[in-house]
Each structure stands twice: as structure tokens, then as C-alpha cells.
N, C-alpha and C positions, 0 to 999 in steps of 0.2 A: 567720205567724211573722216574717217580713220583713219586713212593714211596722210590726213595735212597736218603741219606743225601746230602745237598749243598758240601762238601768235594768228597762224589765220582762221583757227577757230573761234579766237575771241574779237578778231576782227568781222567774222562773219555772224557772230551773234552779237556784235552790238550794232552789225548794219539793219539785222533783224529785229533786235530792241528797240531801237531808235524809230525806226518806218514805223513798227508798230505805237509807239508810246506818240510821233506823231498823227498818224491817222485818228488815235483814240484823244489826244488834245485838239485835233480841228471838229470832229464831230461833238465833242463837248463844248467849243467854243461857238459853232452854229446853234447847237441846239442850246444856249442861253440866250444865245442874239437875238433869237427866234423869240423865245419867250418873255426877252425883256419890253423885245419892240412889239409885241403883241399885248403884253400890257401897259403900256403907252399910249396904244391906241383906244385902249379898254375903258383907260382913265379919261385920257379926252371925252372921248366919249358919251361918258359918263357922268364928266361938267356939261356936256354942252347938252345931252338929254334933260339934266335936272334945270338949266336954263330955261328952256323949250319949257316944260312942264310950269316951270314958276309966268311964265311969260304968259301962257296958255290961260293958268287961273285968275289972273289981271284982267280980262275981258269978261264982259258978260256972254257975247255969243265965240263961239271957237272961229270962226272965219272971221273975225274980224279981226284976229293974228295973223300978222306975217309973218311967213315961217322965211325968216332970212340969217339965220343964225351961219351958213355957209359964208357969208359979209363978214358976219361980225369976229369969227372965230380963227376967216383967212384959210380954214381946214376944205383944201379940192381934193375929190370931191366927196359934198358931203346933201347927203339927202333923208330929207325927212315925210311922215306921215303919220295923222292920227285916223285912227278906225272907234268904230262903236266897240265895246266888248263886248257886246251879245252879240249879232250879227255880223260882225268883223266888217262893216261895210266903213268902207274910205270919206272921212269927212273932209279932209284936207291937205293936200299934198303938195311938195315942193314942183314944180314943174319937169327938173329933170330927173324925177324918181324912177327909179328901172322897173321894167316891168317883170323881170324875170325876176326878181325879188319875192317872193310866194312864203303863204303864212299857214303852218297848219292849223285847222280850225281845232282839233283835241289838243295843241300845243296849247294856241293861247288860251284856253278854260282851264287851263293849270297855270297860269300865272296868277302870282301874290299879288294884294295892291302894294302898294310902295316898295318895291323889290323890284331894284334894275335885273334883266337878265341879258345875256350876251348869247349869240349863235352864230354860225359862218355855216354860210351857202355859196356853193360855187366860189368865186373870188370877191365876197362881202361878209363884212362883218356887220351884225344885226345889234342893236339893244332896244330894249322893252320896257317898258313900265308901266304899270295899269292903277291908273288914279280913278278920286270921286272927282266929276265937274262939277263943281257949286249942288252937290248934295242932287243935281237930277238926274244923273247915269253915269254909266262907268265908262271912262275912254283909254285907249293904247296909244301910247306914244313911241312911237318907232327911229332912231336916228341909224343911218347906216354909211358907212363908206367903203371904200376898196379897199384889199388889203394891198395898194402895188407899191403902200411906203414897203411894208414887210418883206414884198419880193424881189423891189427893188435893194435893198438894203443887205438881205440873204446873198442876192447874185451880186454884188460888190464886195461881199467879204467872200466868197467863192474864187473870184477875180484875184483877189490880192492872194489866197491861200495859194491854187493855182501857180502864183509866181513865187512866193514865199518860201515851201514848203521844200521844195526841189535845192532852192537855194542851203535853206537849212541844213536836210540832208545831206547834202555834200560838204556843207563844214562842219556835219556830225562828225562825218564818215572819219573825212581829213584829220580830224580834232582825234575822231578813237584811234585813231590807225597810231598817229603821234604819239600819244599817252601812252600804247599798250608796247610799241617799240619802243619807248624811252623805259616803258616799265622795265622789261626783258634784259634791256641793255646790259646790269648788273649781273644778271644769270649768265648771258651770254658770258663777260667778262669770268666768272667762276670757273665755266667749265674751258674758257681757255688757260689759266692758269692748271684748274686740272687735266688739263690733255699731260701737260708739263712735268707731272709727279710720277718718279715709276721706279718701281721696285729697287733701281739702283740707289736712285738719293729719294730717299720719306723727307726728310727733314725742309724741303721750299713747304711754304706756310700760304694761304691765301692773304690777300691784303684786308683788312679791316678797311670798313668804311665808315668808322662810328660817327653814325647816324643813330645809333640805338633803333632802329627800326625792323621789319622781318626779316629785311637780306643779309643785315647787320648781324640780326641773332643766326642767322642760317650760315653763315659765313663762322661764329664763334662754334657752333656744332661743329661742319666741317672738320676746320681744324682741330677740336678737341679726338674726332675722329679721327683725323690722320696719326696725331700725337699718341692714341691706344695702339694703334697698328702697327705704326713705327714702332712702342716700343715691344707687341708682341712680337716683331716681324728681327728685333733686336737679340733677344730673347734665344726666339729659333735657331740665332745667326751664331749665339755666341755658345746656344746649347751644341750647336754642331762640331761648332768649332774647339769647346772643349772637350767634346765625348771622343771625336777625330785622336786630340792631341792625348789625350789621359788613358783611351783606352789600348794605343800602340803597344803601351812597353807590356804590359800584363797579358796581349793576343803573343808579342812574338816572345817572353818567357813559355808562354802555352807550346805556340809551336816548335820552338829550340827543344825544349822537353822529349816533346812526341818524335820528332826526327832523330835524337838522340836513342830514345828507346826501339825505337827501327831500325837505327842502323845494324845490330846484333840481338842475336837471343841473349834471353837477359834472366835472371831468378823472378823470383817470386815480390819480391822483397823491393827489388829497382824497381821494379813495375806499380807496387804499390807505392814507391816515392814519388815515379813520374807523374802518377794519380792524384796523391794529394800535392802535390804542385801545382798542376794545374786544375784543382776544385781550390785552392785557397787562390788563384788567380782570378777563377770564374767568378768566387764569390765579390772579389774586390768588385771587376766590373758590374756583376749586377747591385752593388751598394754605389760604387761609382755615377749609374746611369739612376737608381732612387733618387740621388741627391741631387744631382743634376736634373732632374725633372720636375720634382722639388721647386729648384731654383729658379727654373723654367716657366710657374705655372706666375698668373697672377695674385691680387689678394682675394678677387671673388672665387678665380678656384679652389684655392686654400680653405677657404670660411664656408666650407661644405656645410656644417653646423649653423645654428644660430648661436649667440653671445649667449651663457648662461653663469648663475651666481654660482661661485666655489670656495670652498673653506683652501687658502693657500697652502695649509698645512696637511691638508688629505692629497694635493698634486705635486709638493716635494716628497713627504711621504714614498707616494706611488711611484717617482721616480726614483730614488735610493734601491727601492726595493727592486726594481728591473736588472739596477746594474751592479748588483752584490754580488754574483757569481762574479761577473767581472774583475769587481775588486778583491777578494779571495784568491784569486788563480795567479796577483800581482801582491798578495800580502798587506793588501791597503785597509784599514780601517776607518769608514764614514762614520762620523759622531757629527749627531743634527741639534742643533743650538737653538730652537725656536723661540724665542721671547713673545711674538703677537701672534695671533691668528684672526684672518677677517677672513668676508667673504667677499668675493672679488669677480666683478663680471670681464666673464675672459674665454678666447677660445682653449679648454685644457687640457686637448691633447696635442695641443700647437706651446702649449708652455711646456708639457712634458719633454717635447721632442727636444727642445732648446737645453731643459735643464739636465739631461742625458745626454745631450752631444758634449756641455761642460766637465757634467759629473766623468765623461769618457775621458775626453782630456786631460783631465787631470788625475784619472787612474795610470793613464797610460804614461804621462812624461813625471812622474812621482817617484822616490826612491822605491825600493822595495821596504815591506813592515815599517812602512811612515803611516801620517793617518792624514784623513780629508777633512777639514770642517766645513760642515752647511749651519750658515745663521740667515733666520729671516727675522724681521722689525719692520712694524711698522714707524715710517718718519715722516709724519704730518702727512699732508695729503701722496704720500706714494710709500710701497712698501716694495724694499728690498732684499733680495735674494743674494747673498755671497757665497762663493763657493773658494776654500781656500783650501792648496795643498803646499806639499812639503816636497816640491821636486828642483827639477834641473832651472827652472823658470826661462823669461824671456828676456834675451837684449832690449834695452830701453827703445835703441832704433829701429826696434824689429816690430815693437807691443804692436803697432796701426794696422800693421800688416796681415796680422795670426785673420784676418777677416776679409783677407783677399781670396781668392778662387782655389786650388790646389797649393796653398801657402804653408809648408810645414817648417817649425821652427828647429827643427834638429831632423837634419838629410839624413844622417845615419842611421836613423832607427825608422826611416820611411817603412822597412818591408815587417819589423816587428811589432811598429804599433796600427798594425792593419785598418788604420784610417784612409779616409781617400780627400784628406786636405779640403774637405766642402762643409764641416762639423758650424765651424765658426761663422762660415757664409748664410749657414741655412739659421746657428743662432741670432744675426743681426738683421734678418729675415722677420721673424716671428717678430724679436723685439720693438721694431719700425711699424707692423702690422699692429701692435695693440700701445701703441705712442708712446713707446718706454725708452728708455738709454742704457748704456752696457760701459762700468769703468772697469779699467784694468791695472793693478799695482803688481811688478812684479820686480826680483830683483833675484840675477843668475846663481845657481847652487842653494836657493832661499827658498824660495817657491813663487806663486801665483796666487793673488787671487783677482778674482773675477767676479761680478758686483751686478745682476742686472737688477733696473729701475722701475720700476711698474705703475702708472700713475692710476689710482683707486676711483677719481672720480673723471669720467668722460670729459 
């Protein structure tokens, strides 16, 4: 049973359901037939006793009734007898009354007067009722017949079930088999489409069937699934591809270095330059592969935390204050312009990360002994963060770009401002993650500044 497909086991449990539900509908359909035609007979019966009985009291003497109520009622066959009630002795009896027909004497001294009762012996059914006859003794009045309408009527619907039932069954069978293949069909159809998906191309989609129905919604699952995969599996693709590419030049500076300092004995002093060369290399790549992993992960990676309330001014704050050596060692001066301060639900050390990749930025491409300004405000429902400096700024046809991948806006000073070109990637990251926007004004030999947007309420 385990090893058959979901199809023939639902084919074989509804051949199972089906015998069963009809076995249990023809047995309940006998046993009311039973019972309906059995009080039928009950009731006839029942008139034609209380006839008998009214007939009976219309006479003075009881023989001088004919008991022919078998004529009158057309009921074969039907047979009557009256008895004494003390004695139980037979005053009068239809001619073909059976004799195997038997009374218990403790039975009938528990009969009521005027209270038909009913019993079945053998294949007859009996009724009874025990009257006064004109106030001088008690008599029983007996009406009885066969039960072979009942039996006859049982084995005719036996008859029909017989032929019936087999026929049913087989256009259960036919009928589930149909329904539960046509069900499948659509699964079927899925997974051939999914045979079709493979690591080379994510992007083939299943086809909707909008039906709005479960295969409908199974089929929008799916896809929503292939869509997360594709784009983790995007992700992987392009993590490789840029760690591949970024991390070349900073391994073979390493190694140029070291093969250099082998080829001869060397002082003290070269040896200590080979060294810090290649640690300010090492460090690039391992800031390199941070960032790129970073950029790698999704949002529910990121969102380690839950969302919590923040004063905006305690996480600029906190970031100034990180990258003050920074700006010191470049002559820069940060002067914070606060005007509003809210509290703000947000992830904030994903806002930090943002506002230290800018505040970096702009230490690093800044005149020397210029100064940086940070203003925040709030403006109606969003509060903004600007970061403005006083440096080299950016080409108007360059500004889109500062947020592409290893995108640095002045090649020349790649090895001095020891960035690894992902600062900007990783700030339009965060921003997208809490539904904000980032403008940029810049103008060359002026400065930059840089504006991110924060919307306060969900």
C-alpha cells in the first residue's frame, strides 16, 4: 500500500467508501421496507379486527356472525377466531383457520380490554383484543394472516438490489476514478513544468490558472518560491562573481610583494613594508568580503533585531562619534545641526551602518581642514538626515552611479581612501529596508551633500 501513487490510493479508498456507504444504504433501505410494510399490515389489521369486533356486538348470540370479513376486505389470506377469555375455548372460527396458530394461556390473561395487541409466530402475524360481550363474558377476538406480502416484497427489493447495486458500483468506481484523474491533472501538469526549472534558468514561472481555487493558490506559492530562490541563488551568483573580481588585484599586490621580498635578503625595515602592505591589503579584502556579504544576505537576515523606538538624535549622535578619529587624521570638522528630535521605529544599528558609510564618504573625498555638516528635521510625516561636505564632489553624470557595486568617483585616490566602493551599495540597502529615499546634490570642487529620507510613520 506504500508503494502505490496518491491517485490509486484514493482510487482505492473510494472503491472502499463507496461498497461500504452502499451496503450500509441497502441495509437501511430493507430494514425500513421491512418496517413500513409490516405496519401496513398492522394497520389493516387493525380496521378489519375493530370491524370484526363491532360486527360481533350487533348480534345477540356470537354464531350468529359470519365471520367473512376475508370477502369484504379482499385481504388473502386472512383468518379469524373468537375464544372465551377465561377458558380460551374457540367459539367460532373461519373455516380456514391454521392450526398451528397457538395461544399462550399466561399470554392472553395479560391482555387489556380494549387494546389491540399484535404478535408473529412462525410466518403469521396475530392481533388480539379482549372485549365485554353484551355485559355477560369477556371474548378474544383474533384476526391473523401471513406475513408472505412482507416476504414477498423483502425478496423483490433483494431482486432489484442484486441487479442494482453492482451496476452502481461500477459507475461509482468509473465516476471516482474520473474525478480523482481530472483532479491530479493540474499537479500533474506543475510538476511537469517543474521538471523544466534548473539551476541554469530560475526565471520560467508556472502558468497560473486563475481559478482562485487551491491549485491556483499552490501554483502562486510556487512561484513566489521560485522568485525567493532565484533571487537568493542571484545573490550567491553575483556574491561570487564580485568577490572573484575585487578580490584579484589586493591577492596579487600580496603576492608581488612577498615574491619581491624573496627574491634577496632585505633589512629590517623592507620587510616591515612588505608587511604593512600586505596587512592594509588583507584588511581591504576582509572589509571587501563584510560588505559583500552584507549585500549578500536578505532583509529577514539583516532584521536580526526586532524594529524598536529611537530618539534620531542619540543614532546620529552615536555615529559622529565612531568616526571622529577618522575625521581628525583628515583635518575634518563635523558640526551637528539638529533642529527636531523624534523617536523613531527603526532598525539602529542598520541606520548607523548607513550614516557611517556617508559620514566615511565624505571625510574621505573632503578638502583637508574643511568642515562636514550633519542637519536633521523633521518634515511632516518623514525626517531627514543630510550630510553635507566641502570636498572634490561628484560629476552630475556620475551622482546615479556612486550606488553601483565597486563604483568609486575619483580612480586616483582608490588605494588612499581605503574604501572597497560597496559603502553606498550597502547605504541604499538599509534605506529600501526601512521605506526611505536618498537625494543627492552635488556640484565638482563644491562639495556633496547627501539627504537620506525616513518615513516616521509605517
Amino acid at each position: 500500500m506504500s508503494n502505490l501513487s496518491i491517485k490509486r490510493k484514493l482510487v482505492l479508498y473510494s472503491i472502499v467508501i463507496q461498497f461500504l456507504v452502499l451496503i450500509i444504504f441497502s441495509f437501511a433501505l430493507y430494514k425500513s421496507l421491512e418496517i413500513t410494510t409490516l405496519d401496513k399490515i398492522q394497520a389493516n389489521l387493525k380496521v378489519i379486527i375493530l370491524d370484526v369486533t363491532d360486527d360481533i356486538l350487533e348480534h345477540q348470540n356470537i354464531s350468529d356472525k359470519t365471520l367473512d370479513e376475508d370477502i369484504e376486505y379482499m385481504m388473502d389470506p386472512l383468518y379469524i377466531r373468537v375464544m372465551e377469555a377465561t377458558k380460551h375455548k374457540t367459539i367460532s372460527k373461519t373455516p380456514n383457520y391454521p392450526d398451528n396458530i397457538i395461544h399462550d394461556d399466561d399470554y392472553l390473561e395479560t391482555l387489556e380490554k380494549e387494546i389491540i395487541t399484535f404478535e408473529e409466530q412462525n410466518n403469521y402475524l396475530v392481533s388480539r383484543i379482549k372485549i365485554n360481550f353484551h355485559k355477560q363474558n369477556d371474548i378474544i377476538v383474533e384476526v391473523a394472516t401471513t406475513k408472505e406480502i412482507l416476504s414477498s416484497t423483502l425478496e423483490d427489493l433483494l431482486y432489484i438490489l442484486y441487479f442494482i447495486l453492482p451496476i452502481i458500483l461500477i459507475f461509482s468506481i468509473l465516476g471516482g476514478n474520473f474525478i480523482i484523474y481530472k483532479s491530479f491533472l493540474p499537479i500533474e501538469q506543475i510538476l511537469n513544468q517543474l521538471k523544466r526549472i534548473n539551476a541554469n534558468d530560475l526565471s520560467e514561472r508556472i502558468k497560473s490558472t486563475n481559478t482562485n481555487d487551491e491549485i491556483d493558490s499552490l501554483i502562486l506559492e510556487i512561484n513566489s518560491l521560485l522568485e525567493r530562490i532565484e533571487e537568493s541563488f542571484q545573490r550567491v551568483s553575483q556574491f561570487s562573481s564580485d568577490a572573484s573580481h575585487e578580490l584579484k588585484t589586493p591577492l596579487t599586490i600580496i603576492r608581488g610583494e612577498i615574491e619581491i621580498a624573496l627574491r634577496k635578503d632585505r633589512d629590517i625595515d623592507e620587510y616591515k613594508s612588505t608587511l604593512q602592505t600586505s596587512l592594509d591589503e588583507i584588511l581591504t579584502i576582509e572589509q571587501t568580503i563584510n560588505d559583500l556579504l552584507f549585500l549578500a544576505k536578505n532583509e529577514n537576515e539583516i532584521m536580526i533585531d526586532k524594529m524598536q523606538n529611537y530618539y534620531i538624535d542619540e543614532i546620529i549622535d552615536e555615529s559622529i562619534n565612531e568616526v571622529k578619529n577618522l575625521a581628525k587624521l583628515h583635518n575634518i570638522n563635523i558640526i551637528l545641526d539638529l533642529k527636531d528630535s523624534v523617536e523613531f521605529n527603526c532598525y539602529a544599528n542598520l541606520i548607523k551602518i548607513a550614516l557611517k558609510n556617508i559620514l566615511k564618504n565624505a571625510i574621505q573625498y573632503s578638502y583637508k581642514d574643511s568642515k562636514i555638516i550633519v542637519k536633521g528635521n523633521k518634515n511632516n510625516s518623514f525626517f531627514e538626515i543630510s550630510v553635507q561636505d566641502f570636498g572634490i564632489g561628484i560629476e552630475k553624470n556620475k551622482q546615479n552611479k556612486i550606488f553601483e557595486k565597486f563604483y568609486r568617483t575619483d580612480k586616483s585616490r582608490n588605494k588612499n581612501s581605503g574604501g572597497t566602493g560597496l559603502g553606498m551599495s550597502i547605504v541604499r540597502k538599509i534605506v529600501d529596508i526601512h521605506n526611505g529615499d536618498i537625494k543627492i546634490q552635488s556640484n565638482e570642487d563644491i562639495g556633496t551633500t547627501i539627504t537620506l529620507i525616513l518615513a516616521l510613520e509605517k
